[in-house]
N, C-alpha and C positions, 0 to 999 in steps of 0.2 A: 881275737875277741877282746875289746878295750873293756876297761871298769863301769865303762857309761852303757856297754852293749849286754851288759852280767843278765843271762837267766835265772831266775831264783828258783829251784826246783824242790818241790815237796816231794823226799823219795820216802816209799813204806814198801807193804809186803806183807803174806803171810805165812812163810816159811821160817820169818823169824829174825831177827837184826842179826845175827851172825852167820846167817844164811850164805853160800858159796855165790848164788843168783843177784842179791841184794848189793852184797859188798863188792863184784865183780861192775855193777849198774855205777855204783858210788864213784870206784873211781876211774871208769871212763868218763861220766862225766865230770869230773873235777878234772883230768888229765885236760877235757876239751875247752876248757874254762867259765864252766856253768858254775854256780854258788847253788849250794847244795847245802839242806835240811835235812838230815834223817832221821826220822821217829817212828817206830817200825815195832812190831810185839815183842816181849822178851820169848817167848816161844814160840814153836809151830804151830797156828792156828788156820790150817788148809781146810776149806771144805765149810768155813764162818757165814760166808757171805754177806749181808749187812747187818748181821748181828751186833748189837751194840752191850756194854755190858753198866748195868742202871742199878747193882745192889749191893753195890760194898768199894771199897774205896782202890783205884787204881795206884799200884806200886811203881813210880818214875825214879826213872835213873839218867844222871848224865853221861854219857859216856866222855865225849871230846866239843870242845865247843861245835855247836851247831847238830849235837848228834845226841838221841837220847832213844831208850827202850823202854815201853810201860807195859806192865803186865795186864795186857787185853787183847781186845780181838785189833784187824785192818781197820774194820769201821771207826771204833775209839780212836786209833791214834792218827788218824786226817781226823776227825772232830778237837781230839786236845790239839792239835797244832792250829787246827787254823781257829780257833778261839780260845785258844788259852798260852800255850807256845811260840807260837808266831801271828798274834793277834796285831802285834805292830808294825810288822814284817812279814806281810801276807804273799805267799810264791804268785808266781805268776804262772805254773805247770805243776799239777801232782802225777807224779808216774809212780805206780805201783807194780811192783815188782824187780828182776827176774825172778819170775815163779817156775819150780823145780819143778816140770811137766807141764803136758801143752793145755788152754784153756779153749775150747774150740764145743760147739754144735749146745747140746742141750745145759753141757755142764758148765755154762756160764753162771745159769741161774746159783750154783750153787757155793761157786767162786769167792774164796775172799779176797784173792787179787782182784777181781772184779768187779767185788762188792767196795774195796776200800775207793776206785777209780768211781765206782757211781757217785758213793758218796759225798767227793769233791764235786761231782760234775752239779748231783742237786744244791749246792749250795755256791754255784755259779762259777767255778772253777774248769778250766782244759784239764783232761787227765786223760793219760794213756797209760792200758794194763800192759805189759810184757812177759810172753812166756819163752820155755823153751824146753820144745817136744824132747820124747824119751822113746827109744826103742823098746818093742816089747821082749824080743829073742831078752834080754838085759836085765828087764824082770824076773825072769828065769836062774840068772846067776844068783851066787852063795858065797859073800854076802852081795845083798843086790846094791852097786855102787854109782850105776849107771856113768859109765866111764864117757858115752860119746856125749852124755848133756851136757857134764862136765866139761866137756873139751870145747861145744858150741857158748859157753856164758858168756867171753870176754866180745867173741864176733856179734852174740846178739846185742850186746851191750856199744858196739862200736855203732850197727847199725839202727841201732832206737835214735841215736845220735845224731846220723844223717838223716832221720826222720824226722829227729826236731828242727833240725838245720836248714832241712827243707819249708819247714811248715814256717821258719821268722823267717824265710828269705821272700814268701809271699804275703805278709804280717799284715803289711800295706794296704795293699791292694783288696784283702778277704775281708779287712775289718775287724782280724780276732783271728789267733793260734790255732783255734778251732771252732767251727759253729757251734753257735751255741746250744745247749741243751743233747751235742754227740763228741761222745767217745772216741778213744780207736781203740782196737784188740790188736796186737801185731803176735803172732807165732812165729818162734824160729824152729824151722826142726832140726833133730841130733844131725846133724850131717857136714860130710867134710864141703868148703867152699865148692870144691870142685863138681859136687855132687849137685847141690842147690840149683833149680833150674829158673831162679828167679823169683821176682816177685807179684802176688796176685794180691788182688781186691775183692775177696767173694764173699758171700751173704754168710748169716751165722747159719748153722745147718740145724735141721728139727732132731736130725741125730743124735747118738751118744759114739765121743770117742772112747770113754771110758762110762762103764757101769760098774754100779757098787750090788752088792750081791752079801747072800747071809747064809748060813749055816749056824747047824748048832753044835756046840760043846757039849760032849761025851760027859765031861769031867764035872762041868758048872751044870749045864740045864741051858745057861744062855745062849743069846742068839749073837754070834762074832761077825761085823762085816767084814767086806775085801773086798778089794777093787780088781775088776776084770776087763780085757778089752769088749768093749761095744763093737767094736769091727773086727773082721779078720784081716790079717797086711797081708795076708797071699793072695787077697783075691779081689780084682776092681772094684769098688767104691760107687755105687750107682747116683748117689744124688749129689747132685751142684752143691757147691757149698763150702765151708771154710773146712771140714772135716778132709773130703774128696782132695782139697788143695794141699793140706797137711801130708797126708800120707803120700801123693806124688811128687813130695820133694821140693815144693813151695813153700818160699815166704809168705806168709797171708798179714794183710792189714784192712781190716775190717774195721769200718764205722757202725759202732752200736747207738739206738736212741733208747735211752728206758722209758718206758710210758705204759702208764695204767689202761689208756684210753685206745678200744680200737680204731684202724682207721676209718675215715671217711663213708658212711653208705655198710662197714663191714657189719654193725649189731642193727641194723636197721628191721629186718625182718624179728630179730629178736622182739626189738622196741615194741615193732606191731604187736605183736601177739602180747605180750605182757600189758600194751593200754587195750585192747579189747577186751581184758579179765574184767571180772568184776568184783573187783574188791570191797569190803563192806566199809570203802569210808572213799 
């Protein structure tokens, strides 16, 4: 890749800039010869989603050129970079993440890797989220260190790579890195190469791969959440979808569109009924 072919990539994340997921992303792509920004939260903020934060002043730090942590959410820091940080030097790709665990079916909504990728994307920017699944047996260990995710960052981080690679090599032809107004989600799951049966492109699922769940403390009175799985792994996975492709050992790259707006004909029947009321005005 020449000087004149440089991607300029806006990397974040909400695990946090010194994240094992974040800094494995970093320097595959620097190793491939992208130009790379990172502005990424000083801490773990998983679970934000486009939370923005509007009432006291955000703490910035440089770290090395072109690499800074502020103390906020995913959202914030793709907003200070691309208005305020790289306002004159605006990337051409935001990729958020590797995020420590997989971002799949209902729990997008709630995603800050997910939420920092929309963020860019409504303010006219390609973004792709990246994750990378966890074993449950793993969750179980003491302390829980999740050794195979660990093992899959550098490969998921190799393979975001040929995904971008892919996406300039038809740059031409499409008119833009990505249509406008979508996303991609890509999951890698824990798994050794030899195990991965490939790559899929399936819908987001209405599932939960993971559910959050509450109890109460004996000690406090309060109510303590935890995260649980949503599925069982020992037992097939019924509905199509990016979940179903997760747990059988798939790559998933999935195109997300965020929209307020149902589709086509979908609220229609609503519509009716709400202009036949009769409202007093």
């Amino acid at each position: 890749m020449t000087k004149a072919d440089e991607l300029h990539v806006l990397l974040t994340n909400d695990d946090g800039h010194d994240a094992p997921g974040i800094q494995a992303m970093r320097t595959t792509l620097k190793s491939r010869g992208y130009r790379v920004s990172m502005v990424a939260p000083s801490g773990e903020q998983s679970a934000t989603s486009m939370s923005t934060t509007t009432r006291r002043n955000l703490a910035l730090k440089k770290l090395e050129e072109n690499s800074w942590h502020l103390d906020a959410q995913p959202a914030d820091t793709v907003l200070v970079a691309l208005r305020h940080l790289l306002e004159d030097d605006p990337p051409d790709l935001v990729l958020s993440g590797i995020n420590f665990g997989p971002n799949l079916g209902v729990g997008l909504h709630a995603s800050g890797t997910i939420g920092a990728a929309i963020v860019a994307l409504l303010h006219g920017y390609p973004a792709i989220a990246v994750s990378a699944g966890m074993l449950f047996h793993e969750a179980q260990q003491n302390p829980r260190t999740f050794p195979s995710t660990l093992r899959v960052l550098a490969p998921a981080a190799e393979f975001t790579c040929s995904v971008i690679d892919s996406l300039r090599s038809s740059y031409e032809q499409s008119g833009g890195l990505l249509p406008k107004g979508i996303l991609l989600n890509i999951n890698y799951p824990a798994l050794p190469r030899e195990q991965i049966r490939g790559v899929l492109y399936p819908e987001v699922s209405t599932g939960h791969m993971i559910e959050l769940g509450y109890h109460r403390c004996d000690q406090t009175g309060g109510v303590v959440p935890r995260y649980y799985p949503g599925v069982d792994p020992n037992r097939p996975h019924t509905e199509e979808g990016d979940v179903r492709a997760h747990l059988e050992g798939y790559i998933t790259i999935s195109p997300v569109k965020p929209s307020w707006n149902p589709a086509a004909g979908e609220a229609s029947e609503l519509l009716r009924r709400l202009e036949e009321s009769d409202f007093p005005y």
